[in-house]
TIDO-506689 format. One line per field, with one value per residue (C-alpha): residue number from 0; residue in three letters; x, y, z. Coordinates in Angstrom, 2 decimals, decimal comma, m for minus. Each point is the difference from the previous one (the first is absolute). Layout:
// TIDO-506689
numar	(NUM  ...);
zavex	(ALA  ...);
xx	(X  ...);
yy	(Y  ...);
zz	(Z  ...);
// end
This chain:
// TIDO-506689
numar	(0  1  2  3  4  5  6  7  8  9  10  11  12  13  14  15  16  17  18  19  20  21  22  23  24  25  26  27  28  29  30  31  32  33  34  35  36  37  38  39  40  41  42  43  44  45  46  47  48  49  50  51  52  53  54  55  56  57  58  59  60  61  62  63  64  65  66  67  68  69  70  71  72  73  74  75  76  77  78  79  80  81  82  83  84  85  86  87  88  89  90  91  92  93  94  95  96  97  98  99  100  101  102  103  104  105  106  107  108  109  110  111  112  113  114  115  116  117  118  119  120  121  122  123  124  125  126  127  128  129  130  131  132  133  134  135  136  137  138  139  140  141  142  143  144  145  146  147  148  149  150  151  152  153  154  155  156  157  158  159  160  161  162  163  164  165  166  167  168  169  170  171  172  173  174  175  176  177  178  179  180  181  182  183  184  185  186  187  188  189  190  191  192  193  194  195  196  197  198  199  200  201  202  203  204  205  206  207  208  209  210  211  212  213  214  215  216  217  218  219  220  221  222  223  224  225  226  227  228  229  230  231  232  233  234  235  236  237  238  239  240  241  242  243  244  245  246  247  248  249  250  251  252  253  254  255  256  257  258  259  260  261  262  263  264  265  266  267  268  269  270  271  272  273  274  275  276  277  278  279  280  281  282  283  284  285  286  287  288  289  290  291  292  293  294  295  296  297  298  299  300  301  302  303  304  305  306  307  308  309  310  311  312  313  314  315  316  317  318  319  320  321  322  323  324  325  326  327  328  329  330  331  332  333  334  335  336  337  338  339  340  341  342  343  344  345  346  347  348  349  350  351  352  353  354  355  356  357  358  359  360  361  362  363  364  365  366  367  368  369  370  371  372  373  374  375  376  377  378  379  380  381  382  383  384  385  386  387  388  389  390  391  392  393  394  395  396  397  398  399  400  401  402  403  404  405  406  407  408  409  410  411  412  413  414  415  416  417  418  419  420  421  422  423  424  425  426  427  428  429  430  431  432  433  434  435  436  437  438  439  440  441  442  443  444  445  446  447  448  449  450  451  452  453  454  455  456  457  458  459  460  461  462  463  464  465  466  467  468  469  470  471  472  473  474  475  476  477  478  479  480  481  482  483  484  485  486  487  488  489  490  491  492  493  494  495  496  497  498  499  500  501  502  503  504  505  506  507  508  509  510  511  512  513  514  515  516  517  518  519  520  521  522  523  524  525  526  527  528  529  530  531  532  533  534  535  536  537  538  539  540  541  542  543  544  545);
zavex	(UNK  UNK  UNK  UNK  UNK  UNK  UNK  UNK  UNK  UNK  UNK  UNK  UNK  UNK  UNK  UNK  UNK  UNK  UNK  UNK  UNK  UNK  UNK  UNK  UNK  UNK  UNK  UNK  UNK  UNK  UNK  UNK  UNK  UNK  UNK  UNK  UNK  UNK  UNK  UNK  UNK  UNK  UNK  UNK  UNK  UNK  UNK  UNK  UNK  UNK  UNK  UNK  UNK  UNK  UNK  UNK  UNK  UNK  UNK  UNK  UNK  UNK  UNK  UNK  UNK  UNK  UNK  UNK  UNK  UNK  UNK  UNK  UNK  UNK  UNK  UNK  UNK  UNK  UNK  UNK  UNK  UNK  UNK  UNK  UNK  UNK  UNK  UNK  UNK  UNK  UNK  UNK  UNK  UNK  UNK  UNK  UNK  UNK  UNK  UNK  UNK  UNK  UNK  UNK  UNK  UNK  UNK  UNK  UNK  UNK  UNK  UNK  UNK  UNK  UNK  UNK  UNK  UNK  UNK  UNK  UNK  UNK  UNK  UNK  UNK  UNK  UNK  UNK  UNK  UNK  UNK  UNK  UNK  UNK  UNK  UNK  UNK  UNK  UNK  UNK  UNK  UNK  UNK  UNK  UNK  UNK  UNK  UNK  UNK  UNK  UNK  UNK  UNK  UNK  UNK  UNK  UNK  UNK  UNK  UNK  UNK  UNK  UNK  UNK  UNK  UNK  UNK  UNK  UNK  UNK  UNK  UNK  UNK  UNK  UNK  UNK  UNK  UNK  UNK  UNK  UNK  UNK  UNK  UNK  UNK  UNK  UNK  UNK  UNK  UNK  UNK  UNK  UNK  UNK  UNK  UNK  UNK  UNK  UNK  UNK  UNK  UNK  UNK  UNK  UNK  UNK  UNK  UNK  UNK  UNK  UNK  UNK  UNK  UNK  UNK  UNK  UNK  UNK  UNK  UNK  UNK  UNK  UNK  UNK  UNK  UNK  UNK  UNK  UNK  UNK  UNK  UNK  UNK  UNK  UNK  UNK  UNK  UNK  UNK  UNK  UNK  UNK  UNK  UNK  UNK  UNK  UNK  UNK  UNK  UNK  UNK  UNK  UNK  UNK  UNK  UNK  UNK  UNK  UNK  UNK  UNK  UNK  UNK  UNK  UNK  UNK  UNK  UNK  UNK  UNK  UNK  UNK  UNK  UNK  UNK  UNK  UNK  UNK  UNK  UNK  UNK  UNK  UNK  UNK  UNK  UNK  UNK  UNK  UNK  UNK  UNK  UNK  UNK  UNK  UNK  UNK  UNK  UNK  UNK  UNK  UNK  UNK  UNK  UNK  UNK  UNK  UNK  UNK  UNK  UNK  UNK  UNK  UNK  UNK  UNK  UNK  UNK  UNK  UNK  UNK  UNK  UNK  UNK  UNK  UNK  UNK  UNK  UNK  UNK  UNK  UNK  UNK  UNK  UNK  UNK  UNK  UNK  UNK  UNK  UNK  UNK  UNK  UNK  UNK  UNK  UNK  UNK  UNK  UNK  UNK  UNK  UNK  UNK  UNK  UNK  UNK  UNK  UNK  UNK  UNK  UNK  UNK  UNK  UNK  UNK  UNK  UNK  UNK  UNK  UNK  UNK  UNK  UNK  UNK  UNK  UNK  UNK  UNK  UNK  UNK  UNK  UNK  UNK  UNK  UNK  UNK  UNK  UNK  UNK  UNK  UNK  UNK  UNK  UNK  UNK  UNK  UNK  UNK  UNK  UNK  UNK  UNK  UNK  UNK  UNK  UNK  UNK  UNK  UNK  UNK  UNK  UNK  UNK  UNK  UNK  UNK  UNK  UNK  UNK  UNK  UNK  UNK  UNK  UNK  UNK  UNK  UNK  UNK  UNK  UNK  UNK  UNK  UNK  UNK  UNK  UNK  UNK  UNK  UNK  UNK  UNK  UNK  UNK  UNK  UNK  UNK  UNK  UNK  UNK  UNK  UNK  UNK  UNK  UNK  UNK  UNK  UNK  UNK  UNK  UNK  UNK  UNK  UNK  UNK  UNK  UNK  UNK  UNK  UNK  UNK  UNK  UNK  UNK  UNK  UNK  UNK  UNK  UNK  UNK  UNK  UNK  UNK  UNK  UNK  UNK  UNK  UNK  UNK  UNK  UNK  UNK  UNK  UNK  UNK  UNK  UNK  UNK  UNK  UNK  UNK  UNK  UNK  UNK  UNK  UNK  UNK  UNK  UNK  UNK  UNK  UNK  UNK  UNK  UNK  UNK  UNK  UNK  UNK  UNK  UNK  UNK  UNK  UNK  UNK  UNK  UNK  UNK  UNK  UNK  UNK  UNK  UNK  UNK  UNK  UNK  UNK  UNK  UNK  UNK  UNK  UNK  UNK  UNK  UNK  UNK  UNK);
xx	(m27,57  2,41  3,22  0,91  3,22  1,07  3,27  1,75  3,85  2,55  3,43  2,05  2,45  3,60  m1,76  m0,21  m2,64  m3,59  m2,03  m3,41  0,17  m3,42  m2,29  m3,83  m2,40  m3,61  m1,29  m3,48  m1,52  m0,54  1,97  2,63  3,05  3,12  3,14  2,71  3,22  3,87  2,15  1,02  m3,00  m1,68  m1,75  0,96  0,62  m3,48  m1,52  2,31  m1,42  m3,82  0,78  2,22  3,42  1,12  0,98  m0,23  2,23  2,20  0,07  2,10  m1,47  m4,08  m2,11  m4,04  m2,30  m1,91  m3,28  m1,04  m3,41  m0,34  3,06  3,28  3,16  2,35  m2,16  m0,85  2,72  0,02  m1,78  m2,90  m0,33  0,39  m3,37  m1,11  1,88  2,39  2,79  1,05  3,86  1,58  1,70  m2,23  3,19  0,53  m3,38  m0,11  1,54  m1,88  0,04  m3,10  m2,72  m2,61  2,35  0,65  m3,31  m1,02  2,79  m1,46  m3,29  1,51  2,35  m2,93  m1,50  m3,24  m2,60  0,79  m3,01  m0,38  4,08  m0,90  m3,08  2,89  2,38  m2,63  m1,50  3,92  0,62  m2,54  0,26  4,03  m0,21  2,19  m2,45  2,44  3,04  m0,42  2,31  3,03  2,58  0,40  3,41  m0,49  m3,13  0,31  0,91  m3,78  m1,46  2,14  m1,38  m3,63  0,77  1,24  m3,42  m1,84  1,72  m0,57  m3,86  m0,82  0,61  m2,73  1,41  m1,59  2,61  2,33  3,04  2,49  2,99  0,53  m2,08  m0,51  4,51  0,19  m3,59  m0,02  m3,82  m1,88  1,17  m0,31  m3,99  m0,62  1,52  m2,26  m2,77  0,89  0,42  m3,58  m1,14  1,40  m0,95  m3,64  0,00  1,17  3,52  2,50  2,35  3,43  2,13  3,65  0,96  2,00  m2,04  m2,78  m1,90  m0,21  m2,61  m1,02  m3,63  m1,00  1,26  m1,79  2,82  3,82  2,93  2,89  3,04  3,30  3,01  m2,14  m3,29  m3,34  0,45  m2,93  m3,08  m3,58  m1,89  2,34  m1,34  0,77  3,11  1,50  m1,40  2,10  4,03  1,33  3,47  2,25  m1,74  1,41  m3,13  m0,55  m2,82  m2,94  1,77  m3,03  0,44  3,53  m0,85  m2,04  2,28  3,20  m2,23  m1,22  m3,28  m1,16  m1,86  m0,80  m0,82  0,34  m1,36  m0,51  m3,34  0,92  2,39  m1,67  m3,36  2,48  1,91  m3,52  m1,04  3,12  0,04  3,82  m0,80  1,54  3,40  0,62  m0,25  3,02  1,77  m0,20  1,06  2,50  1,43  m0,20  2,11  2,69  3,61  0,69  m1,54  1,24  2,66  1,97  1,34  3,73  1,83  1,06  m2,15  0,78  m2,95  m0,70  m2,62  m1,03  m2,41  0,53  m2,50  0,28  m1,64  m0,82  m0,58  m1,22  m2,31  1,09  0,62  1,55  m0,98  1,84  1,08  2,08  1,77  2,17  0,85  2,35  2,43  m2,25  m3,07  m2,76  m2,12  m2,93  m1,03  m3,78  m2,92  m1,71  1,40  1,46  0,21  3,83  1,62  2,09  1,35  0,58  2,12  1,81  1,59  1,93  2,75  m0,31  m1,77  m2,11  1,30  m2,21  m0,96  m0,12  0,74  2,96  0,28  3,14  1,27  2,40  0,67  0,40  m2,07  m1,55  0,34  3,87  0,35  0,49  m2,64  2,77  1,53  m3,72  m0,76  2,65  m2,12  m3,33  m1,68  m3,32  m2,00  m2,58  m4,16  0,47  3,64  0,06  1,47  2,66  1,01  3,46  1,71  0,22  m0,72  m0,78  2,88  2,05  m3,27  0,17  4,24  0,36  m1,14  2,62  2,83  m0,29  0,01  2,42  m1,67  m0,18  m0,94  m0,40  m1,61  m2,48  m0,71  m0,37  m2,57  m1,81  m0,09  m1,30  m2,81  m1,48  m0,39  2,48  2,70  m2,01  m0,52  3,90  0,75  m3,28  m0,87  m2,10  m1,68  m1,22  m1,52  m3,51  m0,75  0,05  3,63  1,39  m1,10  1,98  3,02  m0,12  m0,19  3,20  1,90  m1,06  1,31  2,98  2,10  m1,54  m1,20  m0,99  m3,31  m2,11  m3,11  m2,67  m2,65  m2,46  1,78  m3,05  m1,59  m0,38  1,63  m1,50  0,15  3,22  1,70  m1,47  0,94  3,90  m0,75  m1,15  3,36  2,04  m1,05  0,22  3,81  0,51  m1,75  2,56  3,15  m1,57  m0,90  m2,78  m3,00  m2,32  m3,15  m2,04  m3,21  m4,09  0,40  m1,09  m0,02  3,74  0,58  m1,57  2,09  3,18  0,31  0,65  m0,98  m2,96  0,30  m2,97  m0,03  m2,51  0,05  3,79  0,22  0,60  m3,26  0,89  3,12  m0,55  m0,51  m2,43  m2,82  m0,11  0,16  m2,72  m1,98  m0,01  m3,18  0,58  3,42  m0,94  m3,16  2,64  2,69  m2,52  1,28  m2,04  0,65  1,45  m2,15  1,73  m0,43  m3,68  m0,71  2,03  m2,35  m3,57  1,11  0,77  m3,28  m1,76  1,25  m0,46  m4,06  0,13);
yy	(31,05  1,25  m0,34  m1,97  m0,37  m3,08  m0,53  1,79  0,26  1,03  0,77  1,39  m2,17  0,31  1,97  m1,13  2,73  m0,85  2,35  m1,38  m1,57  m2,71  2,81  m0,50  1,56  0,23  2,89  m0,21  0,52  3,50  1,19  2,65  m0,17  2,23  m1,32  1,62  m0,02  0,85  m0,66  m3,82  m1,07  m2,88  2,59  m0,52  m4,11  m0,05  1,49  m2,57  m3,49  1,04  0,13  m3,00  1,82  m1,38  m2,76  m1,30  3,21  1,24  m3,98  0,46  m2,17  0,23  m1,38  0,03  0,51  3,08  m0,23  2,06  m0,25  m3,33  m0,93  m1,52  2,07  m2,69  m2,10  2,71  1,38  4,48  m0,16  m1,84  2,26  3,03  m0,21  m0,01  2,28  2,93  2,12  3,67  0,19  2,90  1,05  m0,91  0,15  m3,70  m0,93  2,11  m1,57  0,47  2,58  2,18  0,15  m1,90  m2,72  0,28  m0,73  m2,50  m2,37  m1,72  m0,51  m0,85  m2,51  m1,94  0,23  1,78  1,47  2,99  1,05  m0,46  1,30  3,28  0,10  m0,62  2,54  2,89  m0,58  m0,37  3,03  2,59  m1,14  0,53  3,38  m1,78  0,50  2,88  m1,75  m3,14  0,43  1,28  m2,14  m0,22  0,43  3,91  0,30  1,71  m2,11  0,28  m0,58  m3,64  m0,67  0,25  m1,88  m2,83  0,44  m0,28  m2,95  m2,13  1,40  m1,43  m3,41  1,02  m2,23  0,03  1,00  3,53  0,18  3,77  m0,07  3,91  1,34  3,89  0,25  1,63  2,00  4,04  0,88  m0,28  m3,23  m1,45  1,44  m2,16  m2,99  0,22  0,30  m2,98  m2,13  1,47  m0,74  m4,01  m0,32  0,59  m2,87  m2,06  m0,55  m0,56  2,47  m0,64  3,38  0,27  3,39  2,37  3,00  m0,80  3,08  m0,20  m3,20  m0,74  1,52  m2,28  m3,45  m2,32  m1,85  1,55  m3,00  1,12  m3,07  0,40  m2,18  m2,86  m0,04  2,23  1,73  1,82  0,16  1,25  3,55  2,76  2,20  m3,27  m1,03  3,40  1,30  m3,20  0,13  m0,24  2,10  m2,57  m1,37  2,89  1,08  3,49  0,96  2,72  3,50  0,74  m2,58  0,04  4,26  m0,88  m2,35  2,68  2,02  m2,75  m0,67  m3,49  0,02  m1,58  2,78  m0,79  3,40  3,28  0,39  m3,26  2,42  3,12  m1,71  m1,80  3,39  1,62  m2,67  0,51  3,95  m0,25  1,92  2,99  m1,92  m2,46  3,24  1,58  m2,90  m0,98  4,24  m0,61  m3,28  1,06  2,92  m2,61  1,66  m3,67  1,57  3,77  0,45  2,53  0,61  0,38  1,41  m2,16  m2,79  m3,49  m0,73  2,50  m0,42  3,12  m0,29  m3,46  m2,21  m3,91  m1,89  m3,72  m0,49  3,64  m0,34  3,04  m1,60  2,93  3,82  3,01  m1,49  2,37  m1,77  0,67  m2,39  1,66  m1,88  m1,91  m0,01  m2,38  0,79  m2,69  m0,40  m0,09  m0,29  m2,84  m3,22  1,28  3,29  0,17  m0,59  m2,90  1,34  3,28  m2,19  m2,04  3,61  0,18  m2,50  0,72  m3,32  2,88  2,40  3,50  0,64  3,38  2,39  m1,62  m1,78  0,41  m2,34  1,36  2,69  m2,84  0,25  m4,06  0,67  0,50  m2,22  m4,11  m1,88  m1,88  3,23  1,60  m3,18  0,72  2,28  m0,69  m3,46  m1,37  m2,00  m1,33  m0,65  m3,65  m1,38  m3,13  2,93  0,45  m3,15  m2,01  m1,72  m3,68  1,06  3,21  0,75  0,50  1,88  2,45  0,24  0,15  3,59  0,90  m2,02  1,60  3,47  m0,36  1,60  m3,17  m0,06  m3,30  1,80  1,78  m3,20  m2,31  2,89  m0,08  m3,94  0,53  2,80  m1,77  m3,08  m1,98  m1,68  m3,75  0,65  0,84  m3,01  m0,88  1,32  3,28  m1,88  m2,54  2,89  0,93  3,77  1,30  m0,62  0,24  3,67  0,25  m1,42  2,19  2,99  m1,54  0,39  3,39  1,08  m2,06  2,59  2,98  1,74  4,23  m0,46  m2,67  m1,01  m2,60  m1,02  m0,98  m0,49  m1,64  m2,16  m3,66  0,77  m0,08  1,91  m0,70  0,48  3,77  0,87  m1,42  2,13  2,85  0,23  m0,60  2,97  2,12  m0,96  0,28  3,45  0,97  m1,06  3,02  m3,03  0,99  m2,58  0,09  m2,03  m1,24  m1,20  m0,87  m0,02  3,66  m0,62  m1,19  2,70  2,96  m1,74  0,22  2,30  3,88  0,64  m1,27  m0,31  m0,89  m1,10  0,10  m0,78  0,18  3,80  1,05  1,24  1,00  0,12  0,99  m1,61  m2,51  1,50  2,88  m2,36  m2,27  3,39  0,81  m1,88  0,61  m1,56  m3,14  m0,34  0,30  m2,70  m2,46  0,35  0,18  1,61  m2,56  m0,61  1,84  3,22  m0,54  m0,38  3,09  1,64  m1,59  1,15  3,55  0,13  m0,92  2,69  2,42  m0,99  0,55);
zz	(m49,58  m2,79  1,65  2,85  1,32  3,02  1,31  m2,70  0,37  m3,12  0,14  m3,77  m0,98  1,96  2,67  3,28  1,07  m0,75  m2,13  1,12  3,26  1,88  m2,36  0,51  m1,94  m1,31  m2,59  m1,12  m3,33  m0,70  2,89  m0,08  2,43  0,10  0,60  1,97  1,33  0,35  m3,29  0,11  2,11  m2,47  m1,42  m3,91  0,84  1,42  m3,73  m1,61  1,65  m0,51  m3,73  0,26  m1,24  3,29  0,27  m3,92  m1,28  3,10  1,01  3,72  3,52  m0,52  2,73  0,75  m2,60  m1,98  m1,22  m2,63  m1,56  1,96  m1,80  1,41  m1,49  0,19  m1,76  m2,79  m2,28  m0,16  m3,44  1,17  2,87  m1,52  m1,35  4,01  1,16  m1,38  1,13  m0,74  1,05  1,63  m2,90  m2,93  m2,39  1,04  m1,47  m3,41  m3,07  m3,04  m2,55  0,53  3,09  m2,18  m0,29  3,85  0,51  m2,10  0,00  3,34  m2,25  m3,00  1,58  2,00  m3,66  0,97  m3,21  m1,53  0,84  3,78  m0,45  m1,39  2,47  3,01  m1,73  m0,12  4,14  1,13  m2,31  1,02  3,44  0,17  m2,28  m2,87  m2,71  m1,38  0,78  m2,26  m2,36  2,14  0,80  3,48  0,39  m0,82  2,63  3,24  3,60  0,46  m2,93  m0,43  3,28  m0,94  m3,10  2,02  1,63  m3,09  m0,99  3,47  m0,62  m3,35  1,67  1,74  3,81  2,73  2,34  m0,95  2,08  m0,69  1,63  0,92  m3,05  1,33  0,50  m3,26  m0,77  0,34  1,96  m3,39  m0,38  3,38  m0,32  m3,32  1,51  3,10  m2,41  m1,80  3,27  0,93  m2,94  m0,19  3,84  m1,07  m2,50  2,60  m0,87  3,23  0,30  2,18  m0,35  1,20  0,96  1,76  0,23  2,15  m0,73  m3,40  m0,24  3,58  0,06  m2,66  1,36  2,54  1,61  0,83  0,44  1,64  m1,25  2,49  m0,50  m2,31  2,66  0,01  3,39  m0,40  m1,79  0,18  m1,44  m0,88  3,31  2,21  m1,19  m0,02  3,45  1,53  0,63  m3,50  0,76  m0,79  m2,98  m2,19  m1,61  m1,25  1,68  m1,79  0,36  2,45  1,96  m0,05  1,46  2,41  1,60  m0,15  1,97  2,43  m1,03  m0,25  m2,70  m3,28  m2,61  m4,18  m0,80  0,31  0,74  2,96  1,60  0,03  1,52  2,88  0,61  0,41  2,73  1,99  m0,12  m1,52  m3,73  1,63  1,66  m2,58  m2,91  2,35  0,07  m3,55  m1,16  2,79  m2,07  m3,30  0,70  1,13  m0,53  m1,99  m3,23  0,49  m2,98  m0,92  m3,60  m0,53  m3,13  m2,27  m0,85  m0,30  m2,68  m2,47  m3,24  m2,38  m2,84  0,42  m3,00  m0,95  m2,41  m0,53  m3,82  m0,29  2,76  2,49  3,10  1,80  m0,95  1,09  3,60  2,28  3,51  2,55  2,88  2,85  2,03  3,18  m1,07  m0,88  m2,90  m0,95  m3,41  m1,01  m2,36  m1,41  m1,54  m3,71  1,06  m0,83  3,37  m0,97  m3,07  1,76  2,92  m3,30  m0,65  3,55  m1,21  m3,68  m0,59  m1,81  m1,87  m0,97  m3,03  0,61  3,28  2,61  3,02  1,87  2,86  2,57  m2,82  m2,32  m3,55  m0,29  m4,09  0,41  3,29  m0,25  1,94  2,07  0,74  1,51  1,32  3,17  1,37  m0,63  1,22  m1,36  1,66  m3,17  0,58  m0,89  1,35  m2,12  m2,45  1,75  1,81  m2,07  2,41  1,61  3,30  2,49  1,38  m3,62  m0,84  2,54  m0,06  m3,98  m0,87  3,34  m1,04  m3,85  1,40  2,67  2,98  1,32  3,84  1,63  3,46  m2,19  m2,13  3,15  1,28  m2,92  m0,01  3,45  m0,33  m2,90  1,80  m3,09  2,62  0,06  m3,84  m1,23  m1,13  m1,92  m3,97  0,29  m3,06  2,70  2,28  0,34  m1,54  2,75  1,13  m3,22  0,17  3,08  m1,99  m2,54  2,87  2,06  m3,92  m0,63  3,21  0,00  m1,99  2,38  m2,78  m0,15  m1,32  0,83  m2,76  1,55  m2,32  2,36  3,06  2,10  m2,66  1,08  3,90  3,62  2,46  1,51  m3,21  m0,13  3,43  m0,72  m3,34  2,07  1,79  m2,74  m2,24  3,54  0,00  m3,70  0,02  3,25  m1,86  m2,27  m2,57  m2,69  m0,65  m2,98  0,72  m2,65  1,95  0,20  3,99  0,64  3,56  m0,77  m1,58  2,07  2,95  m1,79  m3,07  1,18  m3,64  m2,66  m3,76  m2,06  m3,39  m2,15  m3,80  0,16  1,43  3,52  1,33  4,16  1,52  3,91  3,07  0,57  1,84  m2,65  m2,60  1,63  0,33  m4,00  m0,89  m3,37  m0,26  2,09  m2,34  m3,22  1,76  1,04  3,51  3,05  3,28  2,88  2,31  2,90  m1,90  m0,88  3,53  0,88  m2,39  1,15  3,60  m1,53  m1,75  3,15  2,16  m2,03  m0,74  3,92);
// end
């Protein structure tokens, strides 16, 4: 064995609640298991004991004992283990610190005082194998959300352990990057490395793992292959099933299907390609995502260009957002969409063209003065967090601007699942609910325009169907949402409107299927079709061979 948990019990300091609660657990050498479950679940605690971070760093009630490599981590200190066993976090800005990637990923080596030699022979494997090799000398402060993450990778992998742990490493990756991280996994697997990946999005690593571990309330509930585990009753676990599966059971069809190919082969065998094809037309023409454009709009960009140290970020972009409707934002990571959201406050200011706000121009407008009506809801919400605890989080940004509603603010407090949490720090939170934090404050003030930076990154599935209903009500009370997003199937639920980015110009502007349609453009974005609309298409392409 590699990891072997008995008895294991740990509670955080000052919290009553146990994280892990009587956890058992064996993973072999050269296994790979997934790891799933609802935000707060053990999920993150569980990654901390089996590199002994828990209990030597986060200290709190530890009981039972962890096994790692054969070795006991209460009787080995987190340096000595690391060389056993090593940990990508969630968000890998808590684990870079030095001043270029080479130093990122030699400063394990260097500080166990390995050769130069076998150093630069680590360096160059952990290199090619991460894609870093032209990356070196960046610093890694000014890399994108993805590329930090793989050079957090690449610095667990020179130490070469024997046990990889990522806590939720696709949340942040556009397709292209979510494809060279499987291949790196595939790649490690086959040398025999153990891989234990925390996730969210089921779909986006479950064909390649052996084992899935469903965690609920601090105890595996469930665990076995992917197909078993996920044809059982997992409702109430809050797992976001694979869009396909996730289909097929809307439609009442008990079946486990990861891919395309799965589902048309299953719809073949039960006759239904013709019935489920009307019923999926008949959904997607749901009047949820019929919008019509008003005069006047509330977001308006022309000729709008940006540069970062005379690298064009922006080039030429023209935008309108109308009053009620939900636009999503996409194209790959560094494509420009965060610097083009930066402009909706006048954190950004163009450097040539406009961008007007409510018929207010951000160059002559004072952030506090835009930041009434537009709320932002930030990719990573340790950015945003200040305050000593969640409920003067949530209440400041409503108290400053005087809309203040307690009903609304106890509702929020309520649909994001923050009333036993009010009282804690959202510094003391798991990612997870500190990104619903940081969506209670940006709605606090009841904002016009609504920006979320990856709304769905890091949350289950009970978080996306309270999410689901939220940005229905928002988008009644004629409220406008930006979303800046990876989840395509997200998005094509939600967003009446596409905009891709690519290179820092606006490439498609249209609805999704017809954006989803223009091969071209999805080629240029690094996107890839959801699921739900490549099977609409395989079905298509079948009747009409017939």
């Amino acid at each position: 064995m590699i990891l072997r948990f008995e008895g294991v019990s740990y509670s955080y300091p000052g919290v009553d609640t146990p994280a892990l609660d009587g956890l058992d657990l064996t993973v072999h050498p050269g296994e790979s298991a997934l790891v799933a479950g609802s935000s707060g679940s053990g999920k993150s605690t569980f990654c901390r004991a089996c590199i002994g971070l828990v209990p030597h760093f986060h200290h709190g009630k530890f009981a039972g004992r962890v096994l790692v490599d054969g070795r006991d981590t209460r009787r080995h200190p987190v340096c000595e283990l690391f060389r056993h066993a090593g940990l990508v976090f969630q968000n890998p800005d808590a684990q870079l610190f030095n001043q270029t990637v080479e130093a990122e990923l030699t400063y394990g080596l260097e500080s166990l005082g390995m050769a130069p030699s076998e150093i630069e022979k680590r360096l160059a494997w952990a290199g090619n194998l991460t894609e870093l090799d032209s990356l070196m000398e960046r610093p890694p402060h000014t890399l994108s959300g993805g590329e930090k993450q793989r050079v957090a990778l690449g610095a667990i992998l020179t130490l070469r352990p024997r046990l990889l742990l990522l806590d939720e490493p696709f949340t942040h990756l556009d397709p292209e990057g979510t494809e060279a991280l499987r291949r790196i996994l595939r790649t490690l697997k086959s040398e025999g490395i153990t891989l234990i990946i925390v996730e969210h999005k089921l779909h986006s690593i479950i064909d390649d793992v052996d084992r899935l571990i469903v965690f609920h309330q601090g105890k595996i509930v469930a665990e076995g292959s992917p197909r078993q585990v996920l044809a059982g009753e997992i409702s109430a676990y809050g797992l976001n099933l694979p869009p396909l599966s996730q289909l097929f059971r809307a439609f009442g069809l008990n079946r486990t299907v990861f891919n395309v190919d799965e589902a048309i082969e299953e719809l073949k065998t039960q006759d239904l390609l013709r019935s489920f094809s009307t019923r999926l037309s008949d959904q997607m023409t749901k009047p949820s995502n019929r919008f019509t454009a008003v005069p006047h709009p509330i977001v308006e960009a022309e000729d709008l260009s940006f540069n970062y140290e005379g690298h064009s970020v922006l080039r030429g972009v023209r935008l309108k957002l109308h009053k009620g409707e939900c636009v999503a934002l996409l194209g790959r990571n560094g494509a420009g969409k965060t610097t083009l959201i930066k402009h909706l406050n006048g954190l950004l200011k163009p450097h040539r063209g406009f961008m007007r706000i409510l018929g207010r121009d951000t160059r002559k407008t004072p952030v506090s003065e835009l930041s009434r009506h537009v709320g932002f809801v930030w990719q990573n919400p340790n950015d945003q967090l200040f305050r000593p605890t969640v409920r003067e989080e949530v209440l400041t940004g409503a108290k400053i601007f005087h809309p203040y509603d307690p009903v609304w603010c106890d509702e929020l407090f309520n649909r994001f699942g923050l009333l036993p949490l009010l009282d804690r720090s959202p510094f003391s939170l798991s990612e997870g609910q500190k990104k619903r934090v940081s969506f209670a404050a940006a709605l606090a003030a009841k904002p016009d325009l609504i920006v979320l930076d990856e709304p769905t990154a890091g949350q289950d599935e009970l978080f996306r169907s309270e999410l689901t209903g939220f940005l229905a009500r928002l988008r009644q009370e004629a409220r406008t949402i930006a979303l800046v997003t990876h989840d395509l199937e997200f998005a094509a639920e939600h967003a009446n409107r596409w905009l891709v980015l690519s290179e820092g110009q606006m490439i498609a502007d249209g609805p999704p299927d017809e954006v989803m349609a223009d091969s071209t453009v999805m080629a240029k974005a690094g996107l890839r079709p959801t699921q739900r609309f490549q099977l609409t298409q395989a079905i298509k392409h079948l009747g009409e061979e017939n």
